[in-house]
BALUM-912671 format. One record per residue (C-alpha): x negated, z negated, y negated; residue in three letters. Coordinates in steps of 0.02 Angstrom, whole numbers, padded with zeros to 5 digits, always signed. Each point is the difference from the previous one (the first is absolute). Layout:
BEGIN
XZYAla ...
REM end
This chain:
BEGIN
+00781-03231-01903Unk -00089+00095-00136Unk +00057-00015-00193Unk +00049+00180+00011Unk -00036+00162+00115Unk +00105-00080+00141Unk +00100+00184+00016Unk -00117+00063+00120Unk +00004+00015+00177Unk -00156-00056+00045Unk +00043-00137-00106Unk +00141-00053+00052Unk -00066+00005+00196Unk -00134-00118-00063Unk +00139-00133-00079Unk +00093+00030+00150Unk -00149-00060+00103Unk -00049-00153-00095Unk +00199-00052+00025Unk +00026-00132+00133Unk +00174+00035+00101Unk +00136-00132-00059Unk -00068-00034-00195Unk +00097+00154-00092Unk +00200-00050-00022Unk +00098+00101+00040Unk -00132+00107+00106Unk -00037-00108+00139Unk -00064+00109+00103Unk -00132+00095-00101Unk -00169-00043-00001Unk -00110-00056+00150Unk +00040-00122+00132Unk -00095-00170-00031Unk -00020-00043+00182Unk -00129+00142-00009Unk -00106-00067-00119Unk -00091-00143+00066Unk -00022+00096+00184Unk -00173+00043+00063Unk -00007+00183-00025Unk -00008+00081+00167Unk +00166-00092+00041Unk +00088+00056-00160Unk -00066+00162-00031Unk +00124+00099+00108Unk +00157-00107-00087Unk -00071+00004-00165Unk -00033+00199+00006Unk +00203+00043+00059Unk +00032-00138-00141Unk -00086+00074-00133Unk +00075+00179+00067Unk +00167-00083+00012Unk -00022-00084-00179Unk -00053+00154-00103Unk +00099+00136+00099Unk +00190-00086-00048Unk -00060-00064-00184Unk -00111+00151-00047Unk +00099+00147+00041Unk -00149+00101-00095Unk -00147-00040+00108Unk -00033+00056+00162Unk -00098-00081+00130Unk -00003+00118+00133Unk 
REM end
């Protein structure tokens, strides 16, 4: 996360992306799921994509992806 500036949406999409599902307390289900990570990208894309949809749409009420 940055120093300061963290307010804004695009932002806070960005630190929501670099999170790795499991590694916030208390918010163990935001970020992105790490069994996605290390997958060749034409077998994860389609998971990763509703992930990333999934991720931003119920912790960034603000953004819209559609």
């Amino acid at each position: 996360m940055k120093a300061s500036g963290n307010g804004t949406p695009e932002t806070c999409v960005q630190n929501l992306l670099k999170t790795i599902r499991g590694e916030v307390p208390y918010e163990r289900l935001k970020g992105i799921d790490r069994t996605l990570i290390d997958r060749p990208s034409e077998l994860a894309a389609p998971d990763l994509v509703a992930d990333v949809q999934w991720v931003v749409e119920t912790s960034e009420p603000r953004v819209s992806l559609s």
